[in-house]
Every structure is written in structure tokens, then in C-alpha cells.
C-alpha angles and dihedrals in degrees: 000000000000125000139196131187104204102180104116096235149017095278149093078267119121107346116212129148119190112204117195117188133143110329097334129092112194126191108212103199132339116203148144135267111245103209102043131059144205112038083320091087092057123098120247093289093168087079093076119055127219121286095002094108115110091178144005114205123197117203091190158324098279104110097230085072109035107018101104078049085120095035093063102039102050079075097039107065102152092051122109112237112219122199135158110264085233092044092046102090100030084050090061099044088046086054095052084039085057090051099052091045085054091042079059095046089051101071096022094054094023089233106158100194086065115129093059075189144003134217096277093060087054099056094041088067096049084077093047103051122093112210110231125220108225102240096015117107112215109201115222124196133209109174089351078303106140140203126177121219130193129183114208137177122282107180099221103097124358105272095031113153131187107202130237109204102183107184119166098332090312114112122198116187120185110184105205120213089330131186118187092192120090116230124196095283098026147072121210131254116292103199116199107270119250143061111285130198098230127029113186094193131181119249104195096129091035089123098037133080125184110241114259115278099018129122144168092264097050092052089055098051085045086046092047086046100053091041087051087054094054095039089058100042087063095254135126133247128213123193119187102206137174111266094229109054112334094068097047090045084052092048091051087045091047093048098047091045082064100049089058091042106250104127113032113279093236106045108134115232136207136207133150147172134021083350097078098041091060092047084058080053102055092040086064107037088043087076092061093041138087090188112064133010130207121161140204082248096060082064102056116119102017110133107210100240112254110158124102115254111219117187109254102013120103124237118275086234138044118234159077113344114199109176153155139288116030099215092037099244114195114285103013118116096257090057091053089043098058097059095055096053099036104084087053105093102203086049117095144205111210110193115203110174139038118302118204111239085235090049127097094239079059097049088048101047084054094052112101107240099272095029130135113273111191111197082190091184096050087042096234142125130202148191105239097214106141122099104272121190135164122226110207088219089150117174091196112087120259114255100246085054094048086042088047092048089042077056100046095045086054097197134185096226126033105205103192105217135173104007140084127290090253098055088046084063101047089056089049099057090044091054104045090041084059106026106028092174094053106116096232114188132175106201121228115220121295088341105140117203138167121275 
């Protein structure tokens, strides 16, 4: 077996994995880099020639993993495309909410290449994917040759799928982005059972450990407190949260916080953009699934955010304040937002998810409460003096549970996958202290190798 990591650097960026074995080529994931633009943000996809693809399997909705979905496959027409039945649908709406996001860069960045893909792209792979079961191995022939696949759970997103390849005895698992604890919507992954030869896992908390003592469900009831404070003293919150999971987990955890009485009954709150269409989403493909659940109830009482954010001036309102993005990029309506509650001292920004270190959320986690905050491209400057605190609701799996499945898994070969080069490292180091004949590699940029 040959493989390929086609992501561009040693990073979460744009996650591919090109498997060669027998007579098959898989693609393992296609997105997009997050941080770059232009055709700059694909994989290497110049490592795969046209028409030489035999499948193209999507872990999941997150961009950075499915985003050149139609890119690729625009030049791979015979190859089978593989999603999660639960992923299927929110794949697609995360890939025409893409395109609207590069119609805008286009004109706003001048970069002519933008769309990647247009409508049209999108619909022409709704015919070609076949939904996967989660637990249930399809088996796939070239020349009467033949390769199981199986999709299971992986926690992380609704929809999330870490990927089986079995080929002649041989069994090769990659997890995608995976989380083992349940949230609030959410169950757990849920990995095949049984040793395999070869585990391409994800690193992404590779140099971060929770504190001891601390869990998911300690850091809601801390989150539902301090919004509680704020809510009582008359103030307003606001929670940048990612668009696809993590808002509509906030928005559950804030309604049945309410129910119990935790946060006052009649606190407004405010969400907007793709994030409540993708609740809409998840109210109606719950019903179908045994992996998440997210009701019409969860929703009561959100007010669709209409009012105009102007840097520096507070909200008309007081209240909840549920928006996108997670780690405030420019111009999204958390990052306005921010600048119009942060020189209240009894508001508050509640950050729930990873921030970037290049990211605003990140700047502003590191500035000293009354500190400077510069929004450069809004041309303002602010006094951050608002509470700001950080809730470790991952929905990556901690580093001692990814070491202990790595373990249990007991493979031949470690591929290090989707983190930094220093939590690559620290994986490494684990592995090899307590396996020392594990093959562990870290794979450089586009350098293919046997497995």
C-alpha cells in the first residue's frame, strides 16, 4: 500500500489522503485550507491524475475536509463518492455556502480564480454519492478484485465518519477529525471493533492536555454559571461560535439551562446566519438519526438577529448572543459584535471552541483586561474591558483518549495526520516510549511511501 498526504503543510489545513493498494486509488478527504485563498487553499492535487480515482471518501461536513470536493471531482468522473448517510445533505449546504462566501472574495480580494465551483458542481455530485450506513461494510470490485469499506461514528460533527479500508486481510482505518465523549447533541464515536494494520489518526490536541479534573460536563455547568452572572446583573453575552455544531450545541445547552432555571426564563437570544439554517438542518435529519439529537424545542425563543452591528455601540437589547464565527474572523457578525460589547464592563465574551493563534479570538484572549483591541479593518479601537473566559467544549478528542485508542487499536503502522508539528511530535514520543516496534511515521508534504 502506498500513501500520500496531500495537505500543503504540517497543519489542521486542507486534509487528503491519497491510498494507493491492488488495483484501487482512494482519496480520504479533499478540503480546503482555511487560512489561505485562491487555489492556494486546495491539496496537491497534482499528485492524482485525472480519472485515476476509484473513490472519494468524505469524513465529514467541516470545509477543511470536504470543501475541493467539486474540484476533484469535476476530473474524477468514474470514481465512487463515499459520505456518511447523515453527512450527505449538510455536505452539500456547507459546499453552496462556500460558494457564496468565494462570490464575495472575489470582489472583496480581487482573486479571479474565486468561485473554485459553481451551483451547478455542486448538484452534479448529489447523483454520484452513495450514502454510507454507519456500521455497515459495503464491499466494492475491480477485476472480481474486491475491498470492503465501512463508515462509523466519530463523535466530532453530526455526520462525522472515521473510514475502514479491508483489503486482503490487510485493514487500514483513518479517523477523521474524532471525539469519544458524548455533548449535549451528540453521541460519541463509536470506532469498528478490532485491531488494524494501519491507523491514520488526527493530531489536533496533540499539545494540549485538559487540566486535571476537568470534563465536558463541568465546563457546561461553568459556561451556564457565568452566563447566568452576566444575565442577572442586567448585561449582555456574547458566544462566538462555529456556524456548523458548536452553535447549535450552545443553543440546546442554553434552552435547557432555562428549563431548570439556570439562566433566567426570559433571557432573549440571538443567532443569525448559516447557523440557523443548519439548526433547521439538524431538527429535521435528527429524526432519521441514532447519532445526534436536536429538536424544534431547542430553538424556542431564538430571535433571528436583525439589527445592524456598528462597531462601538452597544446592542439595543440585552441578552444572549449566539454568533458566527468561532474564532471571530474579520467581518462575521461575532467579530462586529465584539467590538460593540467589549468596553461594558459587566458584558461578556464567552469563547467556546479553538481559536487560531492568527485569528482575532486569539488576539483577544492574549489582551490584558483593559488593554487596546484594534478591528484594523473596521478602523476602530477599543477598551477591552468586558469579562472574557475561554470553555474547553472541544469536540476533538483529548490526547490521552486518541493515545489510548492508537493503543487499543495496536497497529503495525501510526500515520500523524491533522495537527501541528508539535503535537505530532508529542504522539510520536507516547507511542514509541510505550510501543517501541510501532512503525510511527509523520508524514512530510505530498511525500508518498509504503505502509
Amino acid at each position: 500500500m502506498i500513501y500520500t498526504d496531500l495537505n500543503t503543510e504540517i497543519d489542521v489545513g486542507s486534509s487528503g489522503h491519497l491510498l494507493e493498494f491492488g488495483p484501487f486509488r482512494a482519496l480520504v478527504d479533499c478540503g480546503l485550507h482555511p487560512k489561505r485563498m485562491g487555489v492556494h487553499s486546495l491539496p496537491n492535487f497534482s499528485k492524482i491524475q485525472p480519472e485515476t480515482l476509484d473513490f472519494i471518501a468524505v469524513t465529514h461536513a467541516h470545509l477543511d475536509h470536504c470543501g475541493a470536493l467539486p474540484v476533484i471531482a469535476r476530473e474524477q468522473n468514474h470514481a465512487h463518492i463515499l459520505i456518511s448517510e447523515e453527512g450527505f445533505e449538510l455536505t452539500l449546504r456547507m459546499l453552496r455556502n462556500s460558494k457564496n462566501v468565494m462570490s464575495k472574495q472575489r470582489e472583496e480580494f480581487g482573486i479571479k480564480e474565486y468561485p473554485l465551483f459553481d451551483y451547478s458542481a455542486i448538484d452534479a455530485l448529489r447523483p454520484r454519492i452513495i450514502p454510507m450506513a454507519y456500521g455497515r461494510s459495503r464491499c466494492f470490485e475491480i477485476d472480481s478484485v474486491p475491498v470492503n469499506i465501512t463508515f462509523s461514528p466519530a463523535g466530532h460533527i453530526p455526520g462525522a465518519a472515521s473510514v475502514l479500508f479491508e483489503y486482503k486481510k490487510r485493514r487500514v482505518l483513518f479517523s477523521g477529525d474524532i471525539s469519544f465523549h458524548s455533548t449535549s447533541v451528540l453521541k460519541g464515536a463509536v470506532p469498528p471493533d478490532g485491531k488494524v494494520d494501519v491507523l491514520v489518526v488526527e493530531t489536533t490536541r496533540g499539545s494540549y492536555s485538559r487540566p486535571e479534573g476537568s470534563s465536558y460536563d463541568g465546563e457546561v455547568e461553568r459556561l451556564v454559571a457565568s452566563i447566568s452572572r452576566v444575565i442577572r446583573d442586567g448585561a449582555t453575552v456574547l458566544i462566538p461560535a462555529f456556524a456548523l455544531g458548536r452553535m447549535q450545541e450552545i443553543l440546546f445547552i442554553i434552552k435547557t439551562a432555562k428549563d431548570r432555571g439556570a439562566i433566567p426564563k426570559d433571557t432573549p437570544v440571538y443567532a443569525g446566519g448559516l447557523g440557523l439554517d443548519i439548526a433547521e438542518h439538524f431538527i429535521r435529519g435528527s429524526k432519521r438519526s441514532s447519532t445526534f439529537f436536536f429538536g424544534k424545542q431547542h430553538m424556542e425563543g431564538v430571535i433571528p438577529l436583525r439589527e445592524e452591528i456598528i462597531p462601538g455601540k452597544e446592542f439595543e437589547n440585552n441578552g444572549i448572543y449566539v454568533l458566527g464565527s468561532g474564532m471571530m474572523v474579520e467581518k462575521t457578525p461575532s467579530y462586529l459584535a465584539a467590538s460593540a460589547v467589549m468596553e461594558n464592563r459587566s458584558n461578556a465574551i464567552f469563547f467556546v471552541g479553538y481559536a487560531d493563534p492568527d485569528t482575532p479570538a486569539s488576539r483577544m484572549l492574549n489582551t490584558p483586561t483593559g488593554g487596546q483591541f484594534r478591528f484594523r479593518d473596521l478602523f476602530h479601537v477599543g477598551n477591552l474591558n468586558c469579562r472574557i473566559d475561554k470553555f474547553d467544549l472541544t469536540s476533538h478528542a483529548d490526547r490521552d483518549e486518541i493515545l489510548s485508542f492508537i493503543l487499543e487499536k495496536d497497529p503495525r503502522c501510526v500515520v500523524l495526520t491533522h495537527g501541528s508539528e508539535e503535537s505530532r511530535e508529542w504522539f510520536m514520543d507516547q507511542i514509541l516510549d510505550i510501543s517501541p516496534k510501532t512503525e510511527v511515521i509523520i508524514p512530510q508534504p505530498s511525500e508518498s511511501f509504503e505502509i
